[in-house]
C-alpha positions in Angstrom: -21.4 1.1 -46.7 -18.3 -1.3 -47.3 -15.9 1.3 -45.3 -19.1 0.5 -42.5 -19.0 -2.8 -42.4 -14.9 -3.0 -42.8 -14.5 -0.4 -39.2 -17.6 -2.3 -37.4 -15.6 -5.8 -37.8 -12.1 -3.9 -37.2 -13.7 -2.3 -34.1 -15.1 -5.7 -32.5 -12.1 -7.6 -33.5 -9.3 -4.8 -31.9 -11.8 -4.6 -28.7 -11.4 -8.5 -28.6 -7.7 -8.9 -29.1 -7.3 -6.0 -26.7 -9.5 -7.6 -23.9 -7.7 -10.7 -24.5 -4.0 -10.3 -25.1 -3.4 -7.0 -26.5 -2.4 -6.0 -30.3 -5.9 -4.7 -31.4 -4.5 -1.6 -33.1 -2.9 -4.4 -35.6 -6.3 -4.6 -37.0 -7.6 -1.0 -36.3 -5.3 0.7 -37.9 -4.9 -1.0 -41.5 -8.5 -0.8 -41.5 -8.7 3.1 -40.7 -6.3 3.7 -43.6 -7.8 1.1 -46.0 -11.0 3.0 -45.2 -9.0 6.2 -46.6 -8.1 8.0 -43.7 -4.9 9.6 -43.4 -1.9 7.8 -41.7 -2.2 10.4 -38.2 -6.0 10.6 -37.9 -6.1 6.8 -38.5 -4.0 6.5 -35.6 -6.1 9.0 -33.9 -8.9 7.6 -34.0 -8.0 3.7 -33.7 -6.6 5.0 -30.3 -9.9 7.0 -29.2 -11.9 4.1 -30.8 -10.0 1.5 -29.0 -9.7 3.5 -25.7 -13.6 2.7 -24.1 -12.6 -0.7 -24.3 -9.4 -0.7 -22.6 -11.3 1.3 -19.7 -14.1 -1.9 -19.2 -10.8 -4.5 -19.1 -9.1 -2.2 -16.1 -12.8 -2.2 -14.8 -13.3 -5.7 -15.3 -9.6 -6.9 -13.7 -10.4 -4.7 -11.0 -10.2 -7.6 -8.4 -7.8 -8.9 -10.1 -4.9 -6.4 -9.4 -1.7 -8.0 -7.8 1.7 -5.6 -7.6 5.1 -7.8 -9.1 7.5 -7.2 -6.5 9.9 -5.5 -8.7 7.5 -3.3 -9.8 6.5 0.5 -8.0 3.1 0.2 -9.5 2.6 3.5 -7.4 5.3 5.2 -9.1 4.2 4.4 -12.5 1.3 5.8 -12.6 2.3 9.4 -12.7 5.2 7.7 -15.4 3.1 6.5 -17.6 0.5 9.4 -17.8 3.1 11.9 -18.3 4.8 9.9 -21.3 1.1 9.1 -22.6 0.7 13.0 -23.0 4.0 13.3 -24.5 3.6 11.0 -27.4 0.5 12.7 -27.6 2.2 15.8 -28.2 4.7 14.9 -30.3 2.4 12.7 -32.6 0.3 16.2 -33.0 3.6 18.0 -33.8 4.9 15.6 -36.3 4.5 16.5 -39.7 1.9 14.1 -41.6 4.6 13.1 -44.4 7.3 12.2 -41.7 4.6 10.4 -39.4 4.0 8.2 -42.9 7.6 7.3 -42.9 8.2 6.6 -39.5 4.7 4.0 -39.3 6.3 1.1 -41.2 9.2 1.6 -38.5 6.6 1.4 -35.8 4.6 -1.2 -37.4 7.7 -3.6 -37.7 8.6 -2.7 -34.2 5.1 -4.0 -32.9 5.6 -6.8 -34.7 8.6 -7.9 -33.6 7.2 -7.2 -30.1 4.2 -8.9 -30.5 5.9 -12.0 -32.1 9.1 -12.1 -29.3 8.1 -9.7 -26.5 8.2 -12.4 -23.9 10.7 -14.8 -24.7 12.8 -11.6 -26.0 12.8 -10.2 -22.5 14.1 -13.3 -21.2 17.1 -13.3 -23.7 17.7 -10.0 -22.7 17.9 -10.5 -19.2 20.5 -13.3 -19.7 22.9 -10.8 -21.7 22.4 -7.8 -19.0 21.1 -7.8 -15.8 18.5 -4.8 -14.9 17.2 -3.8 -11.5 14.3 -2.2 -10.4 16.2 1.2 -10.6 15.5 0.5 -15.3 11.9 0.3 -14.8 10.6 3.8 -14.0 12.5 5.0 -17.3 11.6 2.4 -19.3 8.0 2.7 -18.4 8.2 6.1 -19.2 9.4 5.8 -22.6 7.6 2.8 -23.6 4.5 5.3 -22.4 5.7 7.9 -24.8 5.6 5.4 -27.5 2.5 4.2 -26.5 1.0 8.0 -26.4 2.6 8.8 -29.9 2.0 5.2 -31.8 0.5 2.5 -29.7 0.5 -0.8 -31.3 1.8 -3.7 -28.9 2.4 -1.1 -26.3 0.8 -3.5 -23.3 3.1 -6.3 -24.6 6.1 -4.2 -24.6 5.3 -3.1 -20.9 4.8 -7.1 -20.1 8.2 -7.7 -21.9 9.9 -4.8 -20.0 8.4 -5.9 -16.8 9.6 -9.8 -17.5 13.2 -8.4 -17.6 13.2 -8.3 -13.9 11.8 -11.8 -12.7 13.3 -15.3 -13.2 9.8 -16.8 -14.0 7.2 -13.9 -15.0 3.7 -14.6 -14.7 2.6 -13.0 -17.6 -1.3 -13.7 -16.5 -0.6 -12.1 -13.6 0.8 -9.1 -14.8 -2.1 -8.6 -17.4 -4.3 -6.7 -15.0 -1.4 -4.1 -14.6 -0.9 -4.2 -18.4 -4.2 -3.1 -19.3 -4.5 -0.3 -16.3 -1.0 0.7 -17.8 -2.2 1.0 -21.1 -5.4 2.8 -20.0 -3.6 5.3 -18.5 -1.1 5.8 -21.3 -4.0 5.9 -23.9 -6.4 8.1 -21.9 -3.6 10.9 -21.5 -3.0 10.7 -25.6 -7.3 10.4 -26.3 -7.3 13.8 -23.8 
């Protein structure tokens, strides 16, 4: 019954932070594997928990769906479903003791992005210029990662999309973060 209560709150919590801002597999996750799952079915299942959610947000924002300039929203779609699968894949093919090293790489790699994902993509934008030609490539790998691991994979999308505006709207570009991340988590759920 404790493992119950423990994945109920996890489950309502991740929903709400993903809704909101994004980072809900932060909680999802820890609580899979404190319920004893295994570090890959714990993923697994924080990202086919978490995925019904992220379909009522892109539902929800609907109306709400403006295309950054930079951006070829069009173009991404295919992008981001095809790395989605691809993580997918190779988060099947990895081997369970290798996937358990690699998470606390991942894990600090979400963090870092959830901490400095915006106001890193502005410093990185001062040291090196990108066009629009970065983004399709970008997408696709942030996709991939987002497919294979997943945590703070909308706010790595906003911090690679900030890279090519002076003044991002990051409100603005939530709508197209969470049909991103729908995408890229629906390929990896299928």
């Amino acid at each position: 019954m404790h493992d119950f209560v423990l994945l109920a709150c996890a489950g309502l919590l991740a929903g709400a932070m993903n809704a909101i801002a994004g980072g809900g597999s932060f909680v999802s996750f820890p609580a899979m594997i404190a319920a004893g799952l295994p570090a890959v079915a714990a993923n697994v299942s924080s990202t086919v928990a978490l995925f019904p959610g992220t379909l009522a947000s892109t539902w929800a924002y609907r109306r709400a769906f403006a295309q950054p300039a930079a951006l070829a929203v069009r173009s991404m779609l295919p992008i981001t479903l095809a790395g989605g699968l691809l993580g997918a894949v190779l988060l099947l093919a990895t081997p369970a003791r290798l996937f358990d090293a690699i998470v606390p790489f991942l894990l600090l790699l979400a963090t870092l992005t959830f901490a400095f994902g915006a106001r890193g993509g502005l410093v990185l934008r001062r040291i090196t210029p990108l066009g629009p030609g970065a983004v399709l490539p970008m997408q696709f790998v942030i996709a991939v990662y987002g497919g294979y691991f997943g945590g703070a994979v909308g706010l790595m999308m906003m911090a690679m999309w900030s890279l090519l505006t002076a003044n991002p709207d990051l409100k603005a570009m939530a709508p197209l973060r969470v049909l991103m991340v729908s995408i890229a988590n629906g390929a990896a759920v299928v």
